[in-house]
C-alpha positions as a printed Julia matrix, in Angstrom:
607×3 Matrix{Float64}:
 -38.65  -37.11  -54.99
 -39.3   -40.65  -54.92
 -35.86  -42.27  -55.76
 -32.88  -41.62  -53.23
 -30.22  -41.66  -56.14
 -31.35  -38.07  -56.77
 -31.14  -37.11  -53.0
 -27.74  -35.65  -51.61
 -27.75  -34.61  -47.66
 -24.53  -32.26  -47.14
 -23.77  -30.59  -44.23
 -20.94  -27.08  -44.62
 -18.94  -27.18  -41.6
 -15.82  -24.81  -40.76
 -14.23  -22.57  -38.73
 -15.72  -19.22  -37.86
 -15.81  -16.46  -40.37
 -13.83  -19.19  -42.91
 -17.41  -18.42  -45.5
 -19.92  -21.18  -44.69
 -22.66  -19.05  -45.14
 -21.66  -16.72  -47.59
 -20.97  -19.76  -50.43
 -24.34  -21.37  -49.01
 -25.69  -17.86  -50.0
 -23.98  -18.05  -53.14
 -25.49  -21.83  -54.05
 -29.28  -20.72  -53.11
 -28.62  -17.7   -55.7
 -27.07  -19.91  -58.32
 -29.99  -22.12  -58.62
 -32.68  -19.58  -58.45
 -34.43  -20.94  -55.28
 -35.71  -17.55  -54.56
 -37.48  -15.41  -56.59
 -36.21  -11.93  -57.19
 -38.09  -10.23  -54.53
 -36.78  -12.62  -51.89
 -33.41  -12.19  -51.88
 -32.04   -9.24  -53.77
 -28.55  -10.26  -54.87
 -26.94   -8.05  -52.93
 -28.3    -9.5   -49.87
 -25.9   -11.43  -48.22
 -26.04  -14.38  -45.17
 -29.89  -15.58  -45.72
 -29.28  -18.54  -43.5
 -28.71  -16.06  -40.53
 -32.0   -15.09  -39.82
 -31.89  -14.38  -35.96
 -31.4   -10.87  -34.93
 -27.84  -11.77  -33.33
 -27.06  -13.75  -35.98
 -27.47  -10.58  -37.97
 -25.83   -8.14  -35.06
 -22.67  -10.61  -33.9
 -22.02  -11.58  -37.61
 -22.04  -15.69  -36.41
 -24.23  -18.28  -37.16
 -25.75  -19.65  -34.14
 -28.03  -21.82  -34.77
 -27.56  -24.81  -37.5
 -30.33  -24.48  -40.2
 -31.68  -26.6   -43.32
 -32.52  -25.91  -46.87
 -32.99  -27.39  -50.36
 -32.1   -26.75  -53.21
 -32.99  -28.51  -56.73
 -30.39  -28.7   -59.32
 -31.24  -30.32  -62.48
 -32.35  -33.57  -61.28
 -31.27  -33.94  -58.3
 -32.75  -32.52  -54.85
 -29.99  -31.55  -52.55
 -30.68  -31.02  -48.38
 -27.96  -28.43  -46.77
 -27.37  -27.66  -43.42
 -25.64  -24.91  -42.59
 -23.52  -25.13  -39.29
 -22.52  -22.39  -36.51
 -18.64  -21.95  -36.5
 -17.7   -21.17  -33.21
 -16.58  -24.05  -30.51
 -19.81  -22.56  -27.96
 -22.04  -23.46  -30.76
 -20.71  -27.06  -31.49
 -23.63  -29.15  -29.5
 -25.51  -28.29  -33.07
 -22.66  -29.5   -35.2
 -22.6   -32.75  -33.56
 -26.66  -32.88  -33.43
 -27.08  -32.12  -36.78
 -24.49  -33.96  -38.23
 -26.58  -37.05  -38.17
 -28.65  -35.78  -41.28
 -25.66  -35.82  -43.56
 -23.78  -38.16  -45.91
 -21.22  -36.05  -46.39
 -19.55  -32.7   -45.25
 -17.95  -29.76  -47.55
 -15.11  -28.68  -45.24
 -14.57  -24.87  -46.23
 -11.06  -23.58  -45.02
  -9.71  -20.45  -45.79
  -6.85  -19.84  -48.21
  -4.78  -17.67  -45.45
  -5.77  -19.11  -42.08
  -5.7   -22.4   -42.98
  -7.18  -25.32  -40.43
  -8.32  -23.82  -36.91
  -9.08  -25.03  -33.76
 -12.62  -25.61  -34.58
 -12.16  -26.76  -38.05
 -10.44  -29.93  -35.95
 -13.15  -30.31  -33.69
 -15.71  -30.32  -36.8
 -13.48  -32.44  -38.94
 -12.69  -34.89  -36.03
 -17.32  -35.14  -35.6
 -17.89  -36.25  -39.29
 -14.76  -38.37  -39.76
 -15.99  -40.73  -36.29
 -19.43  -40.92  -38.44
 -17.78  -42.3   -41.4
 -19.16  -38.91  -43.61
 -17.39  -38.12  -46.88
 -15.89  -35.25  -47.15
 -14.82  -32.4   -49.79
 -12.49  -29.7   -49.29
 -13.26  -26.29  -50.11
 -10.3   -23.5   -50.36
 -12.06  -20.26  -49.87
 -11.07  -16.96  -50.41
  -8.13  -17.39  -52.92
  -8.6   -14.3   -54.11
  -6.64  -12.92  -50.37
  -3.61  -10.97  -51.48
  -1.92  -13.05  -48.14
  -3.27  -16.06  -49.15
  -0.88  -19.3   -49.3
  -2.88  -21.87  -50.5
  -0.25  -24.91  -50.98
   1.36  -24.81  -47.55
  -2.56  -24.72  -46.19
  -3.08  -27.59  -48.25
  -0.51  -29.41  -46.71
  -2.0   -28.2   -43.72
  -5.09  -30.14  -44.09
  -3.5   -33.21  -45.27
  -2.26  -33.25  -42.03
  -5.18  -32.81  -40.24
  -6.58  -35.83  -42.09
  -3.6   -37.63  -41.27
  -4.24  -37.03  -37.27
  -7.58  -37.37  -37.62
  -9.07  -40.37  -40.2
 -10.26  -43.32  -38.84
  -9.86  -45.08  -42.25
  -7.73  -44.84  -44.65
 -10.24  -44.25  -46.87
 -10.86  -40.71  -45.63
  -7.33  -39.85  -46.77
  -8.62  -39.57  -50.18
 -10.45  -36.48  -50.27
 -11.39  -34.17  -53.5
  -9.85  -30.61  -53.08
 -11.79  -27.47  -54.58
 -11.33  -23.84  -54.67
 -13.18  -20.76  -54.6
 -14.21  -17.4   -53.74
 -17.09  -17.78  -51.34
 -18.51  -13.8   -51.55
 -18.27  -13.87  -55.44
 -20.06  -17.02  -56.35
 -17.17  -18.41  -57.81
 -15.34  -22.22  -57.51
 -12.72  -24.06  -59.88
 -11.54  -27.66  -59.82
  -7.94  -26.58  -60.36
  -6.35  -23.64  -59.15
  -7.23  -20.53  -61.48
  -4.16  -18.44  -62.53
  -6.99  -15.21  -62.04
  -9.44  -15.42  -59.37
 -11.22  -12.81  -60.71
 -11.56  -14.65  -64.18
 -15.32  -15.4   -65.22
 -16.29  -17.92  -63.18
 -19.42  -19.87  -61.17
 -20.39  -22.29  -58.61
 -20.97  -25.23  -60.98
 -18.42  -27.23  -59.58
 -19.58  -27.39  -55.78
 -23.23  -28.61  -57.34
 -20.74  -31.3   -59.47
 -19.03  -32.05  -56.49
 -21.99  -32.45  -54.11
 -23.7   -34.65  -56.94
 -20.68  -36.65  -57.55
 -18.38  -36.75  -54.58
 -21.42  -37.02  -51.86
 -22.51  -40.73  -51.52
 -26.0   -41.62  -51.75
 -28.0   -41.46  -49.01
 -28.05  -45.09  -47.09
 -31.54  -45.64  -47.4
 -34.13  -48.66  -47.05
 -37.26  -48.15  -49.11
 -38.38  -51.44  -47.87
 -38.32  -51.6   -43.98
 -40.9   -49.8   -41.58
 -40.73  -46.02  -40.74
 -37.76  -44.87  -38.58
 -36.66  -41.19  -38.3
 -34.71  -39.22  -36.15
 -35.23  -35.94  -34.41
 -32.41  -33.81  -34.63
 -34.45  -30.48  -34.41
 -37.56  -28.5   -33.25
 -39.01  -25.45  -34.24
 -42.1   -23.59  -33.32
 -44.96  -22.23  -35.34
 -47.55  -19.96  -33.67
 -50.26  -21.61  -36.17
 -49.34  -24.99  -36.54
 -47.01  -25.27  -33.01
 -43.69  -27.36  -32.79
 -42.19  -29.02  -36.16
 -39.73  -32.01  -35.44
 -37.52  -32.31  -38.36
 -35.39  -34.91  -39.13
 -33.83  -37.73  -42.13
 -36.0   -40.56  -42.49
 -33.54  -43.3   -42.18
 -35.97  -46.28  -43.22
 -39.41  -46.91  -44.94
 -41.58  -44.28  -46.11
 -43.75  -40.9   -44.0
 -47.03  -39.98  -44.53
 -48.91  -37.47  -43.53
 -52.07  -38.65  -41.77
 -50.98  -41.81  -40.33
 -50.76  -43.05  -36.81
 -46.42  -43.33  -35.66
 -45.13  -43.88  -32.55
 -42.45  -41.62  -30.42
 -39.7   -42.91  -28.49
 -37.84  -41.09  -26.39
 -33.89  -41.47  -25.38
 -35.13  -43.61  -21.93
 -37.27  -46.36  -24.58
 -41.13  -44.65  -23.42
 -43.12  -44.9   -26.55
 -46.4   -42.55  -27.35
 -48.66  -43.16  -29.6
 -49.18  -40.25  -31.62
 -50.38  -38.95  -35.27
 -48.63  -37.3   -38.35
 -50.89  -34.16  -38.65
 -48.8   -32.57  -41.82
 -45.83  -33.46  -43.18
 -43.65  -30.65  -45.23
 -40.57  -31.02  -47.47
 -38.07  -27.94  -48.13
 -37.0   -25.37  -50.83
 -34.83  -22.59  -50.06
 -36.07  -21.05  -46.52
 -39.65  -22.25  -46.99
 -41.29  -24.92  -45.94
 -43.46  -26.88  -48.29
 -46.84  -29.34  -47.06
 -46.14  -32.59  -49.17
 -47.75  -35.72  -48.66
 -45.28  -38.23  -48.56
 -41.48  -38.65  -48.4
 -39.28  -41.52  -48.39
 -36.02  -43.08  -46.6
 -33.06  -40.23  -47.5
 -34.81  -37.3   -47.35
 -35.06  -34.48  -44.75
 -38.81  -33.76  -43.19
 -40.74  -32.08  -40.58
 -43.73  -33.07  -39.43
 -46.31  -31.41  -36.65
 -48.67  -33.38  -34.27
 -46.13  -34.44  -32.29
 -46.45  -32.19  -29.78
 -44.48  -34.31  -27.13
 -41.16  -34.45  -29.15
 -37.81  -33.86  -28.31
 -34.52  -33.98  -30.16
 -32.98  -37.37  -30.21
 -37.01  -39.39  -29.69
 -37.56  -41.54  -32.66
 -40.64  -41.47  -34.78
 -41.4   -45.43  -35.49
 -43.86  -47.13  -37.55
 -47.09  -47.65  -34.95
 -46.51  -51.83  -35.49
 -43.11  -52.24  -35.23
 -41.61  -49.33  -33.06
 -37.71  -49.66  -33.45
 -36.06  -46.66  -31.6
 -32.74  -45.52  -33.64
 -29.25  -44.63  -31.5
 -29.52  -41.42  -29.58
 -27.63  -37.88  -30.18
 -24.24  -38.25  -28.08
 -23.55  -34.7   -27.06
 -20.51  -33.83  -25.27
 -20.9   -32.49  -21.57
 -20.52  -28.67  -20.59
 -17.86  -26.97  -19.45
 -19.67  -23.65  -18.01
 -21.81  -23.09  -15.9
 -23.66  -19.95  -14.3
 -26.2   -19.13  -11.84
 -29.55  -17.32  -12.84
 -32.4   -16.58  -10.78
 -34.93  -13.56  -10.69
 -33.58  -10.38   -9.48
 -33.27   -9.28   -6.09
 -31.89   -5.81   -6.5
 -34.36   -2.41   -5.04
 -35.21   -2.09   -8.61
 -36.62   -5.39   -9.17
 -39.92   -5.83  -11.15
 -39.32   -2.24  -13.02
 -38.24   -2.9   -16.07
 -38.99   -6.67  -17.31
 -42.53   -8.1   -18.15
 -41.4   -11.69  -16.75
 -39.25  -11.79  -13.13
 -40.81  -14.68  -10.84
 -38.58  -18.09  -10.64
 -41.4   -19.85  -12.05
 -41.14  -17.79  -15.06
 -37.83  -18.12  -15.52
 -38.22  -22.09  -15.22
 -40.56  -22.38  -17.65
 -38.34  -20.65  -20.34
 -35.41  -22.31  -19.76
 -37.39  -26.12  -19.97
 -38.35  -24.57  -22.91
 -35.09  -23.96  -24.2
 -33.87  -27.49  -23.51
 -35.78  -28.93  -26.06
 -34.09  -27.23  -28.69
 -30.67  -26.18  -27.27
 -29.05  -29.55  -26.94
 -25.82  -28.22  -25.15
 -27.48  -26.65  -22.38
 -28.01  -28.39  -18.68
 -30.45  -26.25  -16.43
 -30.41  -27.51  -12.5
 -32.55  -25.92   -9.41
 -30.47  -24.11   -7.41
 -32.37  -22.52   -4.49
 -34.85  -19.96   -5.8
 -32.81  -20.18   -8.82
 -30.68  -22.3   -11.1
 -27.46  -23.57  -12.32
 -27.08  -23.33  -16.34
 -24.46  -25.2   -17.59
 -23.53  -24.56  -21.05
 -20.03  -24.81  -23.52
 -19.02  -21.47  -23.23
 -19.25  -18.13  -21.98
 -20.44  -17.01  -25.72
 -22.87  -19.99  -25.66
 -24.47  -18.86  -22.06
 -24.09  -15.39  -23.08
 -26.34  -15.73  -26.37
 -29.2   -17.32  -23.67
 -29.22  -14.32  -21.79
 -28.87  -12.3   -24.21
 -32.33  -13.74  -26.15
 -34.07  -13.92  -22.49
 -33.59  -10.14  -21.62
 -35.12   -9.28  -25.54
 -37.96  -11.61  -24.17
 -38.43   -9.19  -21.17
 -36.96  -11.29  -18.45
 -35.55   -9.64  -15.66
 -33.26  -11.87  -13.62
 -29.93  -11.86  -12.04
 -26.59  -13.62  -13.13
 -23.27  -14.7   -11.13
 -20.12  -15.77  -12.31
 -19.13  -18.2   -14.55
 -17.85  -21.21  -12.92
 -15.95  -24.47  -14.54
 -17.99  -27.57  -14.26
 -15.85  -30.46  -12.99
 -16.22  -34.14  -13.08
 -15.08  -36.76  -11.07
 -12.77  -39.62  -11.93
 -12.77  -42.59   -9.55
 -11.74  -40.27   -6.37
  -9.98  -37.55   -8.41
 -12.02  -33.96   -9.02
 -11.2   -32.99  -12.88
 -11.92  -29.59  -14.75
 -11.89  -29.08  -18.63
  -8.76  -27.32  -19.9
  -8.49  -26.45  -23.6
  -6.11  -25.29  -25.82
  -5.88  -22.01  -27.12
  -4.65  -20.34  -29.85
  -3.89  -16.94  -30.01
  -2.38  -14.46  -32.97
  -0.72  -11.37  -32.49
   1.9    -9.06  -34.24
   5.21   -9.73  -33.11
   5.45   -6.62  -30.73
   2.16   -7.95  -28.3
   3.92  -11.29  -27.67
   5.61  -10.06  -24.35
   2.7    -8.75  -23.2
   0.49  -11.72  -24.21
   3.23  -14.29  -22.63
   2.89  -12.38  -19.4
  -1.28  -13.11  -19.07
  -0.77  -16.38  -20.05
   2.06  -16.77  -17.23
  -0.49  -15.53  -14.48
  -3.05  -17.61  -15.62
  -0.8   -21.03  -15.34
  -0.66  -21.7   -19.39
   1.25  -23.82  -20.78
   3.04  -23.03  -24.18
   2.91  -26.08  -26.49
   3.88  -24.28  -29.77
   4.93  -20.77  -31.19
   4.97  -20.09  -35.52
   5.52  -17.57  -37.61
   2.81  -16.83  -39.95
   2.66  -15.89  -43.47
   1.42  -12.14  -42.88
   4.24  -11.53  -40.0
   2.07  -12.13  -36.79
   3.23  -14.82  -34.12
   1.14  -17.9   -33.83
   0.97  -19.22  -30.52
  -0.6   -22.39  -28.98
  -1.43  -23.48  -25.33
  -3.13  -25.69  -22.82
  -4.77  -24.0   -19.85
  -7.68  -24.5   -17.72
 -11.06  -23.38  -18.98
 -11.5   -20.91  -15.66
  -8.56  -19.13  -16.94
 -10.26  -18.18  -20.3
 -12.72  -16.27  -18.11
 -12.32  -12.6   -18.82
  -9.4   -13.47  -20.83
 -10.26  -12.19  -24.26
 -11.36   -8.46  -23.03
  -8.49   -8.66  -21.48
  -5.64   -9.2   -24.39
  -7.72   -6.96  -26.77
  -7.21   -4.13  -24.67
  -3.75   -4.93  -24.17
  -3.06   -5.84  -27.93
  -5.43   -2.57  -29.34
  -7.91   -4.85  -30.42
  -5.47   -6.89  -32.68
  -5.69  -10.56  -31.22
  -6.99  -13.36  -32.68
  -8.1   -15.5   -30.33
  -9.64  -19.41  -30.39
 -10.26  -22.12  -27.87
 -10.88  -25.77  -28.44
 -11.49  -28.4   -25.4
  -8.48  -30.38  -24.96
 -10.41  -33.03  -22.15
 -10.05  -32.98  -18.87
  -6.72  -32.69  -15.84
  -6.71  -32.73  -12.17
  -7.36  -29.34  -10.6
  -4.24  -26.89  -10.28
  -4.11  -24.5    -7.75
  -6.63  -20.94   -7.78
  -5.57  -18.53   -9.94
  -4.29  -15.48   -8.9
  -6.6   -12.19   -8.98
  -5.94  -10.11  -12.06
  -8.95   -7.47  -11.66
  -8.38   -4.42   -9.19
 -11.22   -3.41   -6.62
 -14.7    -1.71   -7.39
 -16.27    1.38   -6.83
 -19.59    1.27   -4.86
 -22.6     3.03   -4.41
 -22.63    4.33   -0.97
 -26.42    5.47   -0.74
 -29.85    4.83   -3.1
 -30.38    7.89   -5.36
 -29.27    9.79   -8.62
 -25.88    9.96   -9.4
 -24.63   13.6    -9.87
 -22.12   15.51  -12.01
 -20.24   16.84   -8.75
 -20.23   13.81   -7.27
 -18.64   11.43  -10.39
 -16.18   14.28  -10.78
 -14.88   13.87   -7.7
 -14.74    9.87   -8.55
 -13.11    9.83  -11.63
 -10.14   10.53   -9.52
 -10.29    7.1    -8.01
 -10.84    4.73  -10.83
 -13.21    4.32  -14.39
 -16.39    4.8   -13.79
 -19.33    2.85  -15.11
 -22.37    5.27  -14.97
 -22.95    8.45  -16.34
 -24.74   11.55  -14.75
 -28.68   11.47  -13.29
 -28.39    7.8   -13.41
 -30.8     6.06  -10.67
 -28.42    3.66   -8.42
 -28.67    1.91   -4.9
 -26.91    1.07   -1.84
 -24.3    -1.66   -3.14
 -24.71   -1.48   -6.7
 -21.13   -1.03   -8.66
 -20.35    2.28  -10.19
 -16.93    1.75  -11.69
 -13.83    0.39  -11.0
 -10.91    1.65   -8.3
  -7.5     1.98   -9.02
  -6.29   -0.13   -6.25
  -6.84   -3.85   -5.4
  -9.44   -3.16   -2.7
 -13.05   -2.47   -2.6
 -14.09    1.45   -1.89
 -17.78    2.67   -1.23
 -18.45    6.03   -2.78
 -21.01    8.44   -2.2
 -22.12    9.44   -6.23
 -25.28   10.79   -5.47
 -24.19   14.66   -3.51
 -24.91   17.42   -5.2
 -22.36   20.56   -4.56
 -24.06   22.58   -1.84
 -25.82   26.03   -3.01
 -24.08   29.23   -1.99
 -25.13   33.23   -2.18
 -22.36   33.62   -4.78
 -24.29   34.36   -7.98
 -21.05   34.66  -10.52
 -21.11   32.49  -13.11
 -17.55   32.03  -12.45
 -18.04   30.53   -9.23
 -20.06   27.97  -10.16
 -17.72   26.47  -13.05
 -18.61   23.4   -15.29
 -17.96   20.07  -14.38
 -15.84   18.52  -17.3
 -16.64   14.62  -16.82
 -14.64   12.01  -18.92
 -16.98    9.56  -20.71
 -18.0     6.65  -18.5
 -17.37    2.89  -20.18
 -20.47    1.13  -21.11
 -19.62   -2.56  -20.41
 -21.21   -4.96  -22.93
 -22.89   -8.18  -21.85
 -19.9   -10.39  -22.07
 -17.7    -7.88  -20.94
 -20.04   -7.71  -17.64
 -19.78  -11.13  -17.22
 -15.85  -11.18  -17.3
 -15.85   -8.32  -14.88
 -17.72   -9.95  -11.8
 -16.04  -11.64   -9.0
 -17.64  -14.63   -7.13
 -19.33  -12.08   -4.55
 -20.89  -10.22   -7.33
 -23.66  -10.13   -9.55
 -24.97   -8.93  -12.86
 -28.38   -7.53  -12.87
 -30.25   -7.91  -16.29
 -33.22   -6.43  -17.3
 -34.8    -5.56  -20.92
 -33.4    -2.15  -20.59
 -30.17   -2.21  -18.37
 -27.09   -4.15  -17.01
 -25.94   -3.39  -13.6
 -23.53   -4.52  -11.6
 -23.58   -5.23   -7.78
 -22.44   -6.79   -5.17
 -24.12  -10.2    -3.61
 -24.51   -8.83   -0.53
 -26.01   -5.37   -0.65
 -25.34   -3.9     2.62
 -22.03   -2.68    3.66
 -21.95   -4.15    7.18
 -23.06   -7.75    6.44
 -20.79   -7.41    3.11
 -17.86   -6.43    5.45
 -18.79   -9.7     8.29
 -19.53  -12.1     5.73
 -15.46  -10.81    4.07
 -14.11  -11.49    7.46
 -15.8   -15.55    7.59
C-alpha cells in the first residue's frame, strides 16, 4: 500500500456492551480476512482474545486489525468500553482519522459514550454514528437520535462536527442500512459501514515527503522476536533494516535499528518491508521503547507531542504476603518480584502509577475494575501478594486537598428507587436528575465522591436482586467532604491456627454469614465471615465436638450447615476495611485482619 488515498485508520468507540466488537466481528467476516478454519462463523468476539476478556464478557485491552476491501486497506482499532479501561481509548486514539460511534437503539448515549465522544471530538476526528441493535423490541431509535444530537451539541468544538452521517444496524447479524429499514430482519449486509468508512473517514494526514516520524501508542511481546512497538507513521517512509532514533517523553534520544518491520491483516501480523506515512506498523529492535517515545529518522530526530493521559483516581496497596501461609501456594512472593512485574506492566498499561511504599507499593489506577483486572492477571501468573483497601487519590490545589467525584448513573425498576435513594443518602450523593425510561425503569443521575463508589455496586445488586444498572463517569475534582459513615457490620475472626470444623461453623452460623466452608486450613486473625452486629467478634472455628461413650447413632446427629458465600475478587475488595487485608494467592483469597494478633489488634484500636 503505497498511496495513502487507499488507507482509512478508524477507531469503534462506545459504551460497554453497546456491540463494538460484535460488528468489528461482523466486518472481519464480511471481507473474508480469515480463512474458514480461523474463525468459524459462529464464533463470535475475535478481538477479545485474553482469557478475561473471554470470562468478564469486556474488552480490556484496545487492539488493531486490517482489513482489505476492494481497494482500499482499512486499520481498526477496537476500543475497551468501560470508564476503568479509558487510558487505552485516549492512547490509542492517536492512530485514527476518524471514529464510528456505535450507540445502542434502546440505551441511547451513556456515561462513557460522553467521555469517548468528548476524546475524539478535542482531536478534531470525524465521526459516524452507528445505531445498533434496531432490531430490540424496546428500542426507540428517534428520541435516541435526538439524544445524540445533543451530545454533539454539548460536546463539538466546531461546528463542523455537528454534521455527522447517521447509520443503522444490527451488530450480531452482520447487518447495516443507510436509512431506517421498515424490517430489520430483511436481507441485509454490512456494505454500508465499508461505504461509510471509505467515504465518510478522511484521508489519513500524511507527508510522503518529510523524514520518518512515528508514534508509539502500543507494545506487545513476542517470546521469539521480543517487544513490538506499534504505531501510525505520521511522516516519511519505514524500512526495515535501517538505523532510527528513539525519543522518549523527557527528549533522551537512542540510537537504535529497525530489525523487522510487519504490516496487518485480520489478527496476524505480516513481515513487510516498507510502509509509508498513514499506515499502522510494528516494528522490533527497539528493545528500549515505551508508549508515547518517538521513532525519528537517525539525521533529523524530531520527537512528535506526547500521549496526555488523564491522572488516577484509585489507588491500592500491594506488597508480598505476610500471612502464616505465605510462600505455599504462589511460584513468585518476594517484593523484588513483585517490582519487576509491575515496571513491566507500566510499559504497556498507560493508566497505571506504581510507587514504593515500604516493602511494598502504592498502585494507582482508574478504577476498582481497572486495579482489579491487574490482580487478577498477577495471581494467574503465580504471584502471591497481599492487597489493602482502595483509597481515593487526591490532588492539591494551591492550599486546598481535592478528591475525584464522578457522576453516576444508575437504572432500576420503579419499586428499588426507595431503597436505592437511601444508599445514595448515606453515602452524601447528590441527585442531579431522575427520568423515566422507555421500558418503565427510573433513570437516575448523581454526583458523589469516588470513595463512595467503593463497595457500592455489590451493594445495590443485592438490594435491587441483581437488577441495577449501574455507570460512573469522572466529573473532576471538589474539596473533601466529611468521612463517610460505616455501612458494613463487624467480622467474624479466627480465634486459633487450624482446620475449621463442621461443629464448630454450626455453632457460627448463628452469629453472622460465614465465609469458609468445613476442613478449611485458617489462622489466628484471618476472617471467617461476617457478624451480625457492628463490632468485631473472634471465634473459635476450629473445635471439634468432644467424643463420648454413647455409641447411638442418634446421639451423634448430623450437622446441617448452610452454604458459606464465596466472595469474588471484587467483591473481596469492597468488603475490607482500612485495618484489613486481602490475601491473594494462585489458588485462594483470604481475608484478614492487618494486625494478626488479638492483643496488639485490640492496643493499636484503642491509639
Amino acid at each position: 500500500m503505497q498511496d495513502p488515498k487507499f488507507i482509512r485508520n478508524v477507531a469503534i468507540i462506545a459504551h460497554v456492551d453497546h456491540g463494538k466488537t460484535t460488528l468489528l466481528d461482523g466486518l472481519l467476516k464480511q471481507s473474508n480476512t480469515f480463512r474458514f478454519n480461523q474463525a468459524e462463523m459462529g464464533q463470535s468476539l475475535i478481538m477479545d482474545s485474553g482469557d478475561q476478556e473471554h470470562e468478564r464478557g469486556i474488552t480490556i485491552t484496545a487492539k488493531q486489525t486490517s482489513i482489505y476491501y476492494g481497494d482500499y486497506k482499512i486499520n481498526i482499532v477496537d476500543t475497551p468500553g468501560h470508564a476503568d479501561f479509558s487510558g487505552e481509548v485516549e492512547r490509542t486514539l492517536n492512530m485514527a482519522d476518524g471514529v464510528l460511534l456505535i450507540v445502542d437503539a434502546q440505551e441511547g448515549p451513556m456515561p462513557q459514550t460522553k467521555f469517548v465522544l468528548s476524546k475524539a471530538l478535542e482531536l478534531g476526528l470525524k465521526t459516524v454514528v452507528v445505531i445498533n441493535k434496531i432490531d430490540k423490541p424496546s428500542r426507540r431509535i428517534d428520541e435516541v437520535i435526538d439524544e445524540v444530537s445533543d451530545l454533539f451539541l454539548e460536546l463539538a468544538v466546531d461546528d463542523s462536527q455537528l454534521h455527522y452521517p447517521v447509520y443503522y444496524a444490527v451488530g450480531r447479524a452482520g447487518k447495516a442500512w443507510t436509512e431506517l429499514p421498515a424490517d430489520a430482519d430483511a436481507e441485509a449486509d454490512l456494505t454500508p459501514i465499508f461505504n461509510a468508512i471509505i467515504n465518510d473517514i478522511p484521508v489519513p494526514k500524511a507527508n510522503l515527503d518529510g523524514t520518518l516520524q512515528m508514534l508509539v501508542t502500543s507494545l506487545q511481546y513476542d517470546s521469539f522476536l521480543g517487544k513490538y512497538a506499534i504505531g501510525r507513521v505520521s511522516r516519511g517512509s519505514i524500512k526495515k533494516g535501517t538505523s532510527i532514533a528513539l525519543i522518549d517523553r523527557d527528549g533522551k534520544q537512542t540510537n537504535t535499528r529497525i530489525d523487522k518491520l510487519f504490516g496487518y491483516r485480520g489478527l496476524t501480523r505480516e513481515e513487510i518491508d516498507s510502509a509509508i506515512a498513514g499506515d499502522i506498523v510494528a516494528v522490533t529492535g527497539v528493545t528500549d521503547a515505551r508508549i508515547s517515545d518517538t521513532i525519528a529518522d537517525i539525521n533529523n530526530p524530531e520527537a512528535l507531542p506526547t500521549i496526555e493521559i488523564e491522572a488516577p483516581t484509585i489507588s491500592i496497596y500491594l506488597g508480598p504476603n505476610t500471612s502464616p501461609m505465605k510462600g505455599r501456594e504462589g511460584q513468585f512472593s518476594t517484593s523484588r518480584q513483585i517490582g519487576d512485574r509491575l515496571r513491566r506492566e507500566l510499559e504497556t498499561n498507560v493508566s497505571l502509577r506504581v510507587e514504593e511504599d515500604g516493602i511494598g507499593f502504592k498502585v494507582s489506577g482508574r478504577g476498582e475494575l481497572h486495579l482489579s483486572v491487574l490482580i487478577e492477571a498477577l495471581r494467574r501468573e503465580g504471584y502471591e501478594f497481599e492487597v489493602g483497601r482502595p483509597q481515593v487519590v487526591t490532588i492539591m490545589d494551591g492550599n486546598v486537598e481535592k478528591e475525584p467525584i464522578e457522576e453516576l448513573l444508575v437504572e432500576v425498576g420503579s419499586e428499588f428507587v426507595g431503597v436505592v435513594s437511601q444508599e445514595m443518602g448515606k453515602r452524601r450523593a447528590n441527585l442531579v436528575r431522575q427520568e423515566q425510561t422507555a421500558s418503565g425503569a427510573t433513570r437516575t443521575a448523581y454526583i458523589l465522591p469516588t470513595r463512595a463508589l467503593i463497595g457500592l455496586r455489590n451493594l445495590l445488586l443485592t438490594d435491587t436482586k441483581g437488577t441495577v444498572i449501574m455507570n460512573s463517569l469522572p466529573h473532576g475534582y471538589d474539596v473533601i467532604g466529611p468521612k463517610l459513615q460505616k455501612t458494613r457490620n463487624g467480622v467474624l475472626i479466627a480465634f486459633e491456627t487450624g482446620t475449621t470444623k463442621p461443629y464448630a461453623l454450626e455453632a457460627a452460623e448463628a452469629r453472622g454469614i460465614l465465609f469458609v466452608g468445613p476442613s478449611v486450613e485458617v489462622y489466628a486473625g484471618m476472617i471467617v465471615g461476617q457478624y451480625n452486629r457492628q463490632e468485631d467478634l473472634e471465634i473459635n472455628v476450629c473445635k471439634a465436638k468432644q467424643l463420648t461413650n454413647m455409641r447411638s447413632k442418634s446421639s451423634d446427629g448430623t450437622v446441617q450447615l448452610t452454604p458459606f458465600t464465596d466472595l469474588s475478587l471484587e467483591q473481596c475488595l469492597d468488603f475490607i476495611e482500612d485495618d484489613e487485608l486481602l490475601e491473594v494467592t494462585p489458588k485462594s483469597l483470604r481475608l484478614r485482619k492487618r494486625v494478626l494478633d488479638s492483643s496488639m489488634r485490640k492496643r493499636s484500636a484503642k491509639n
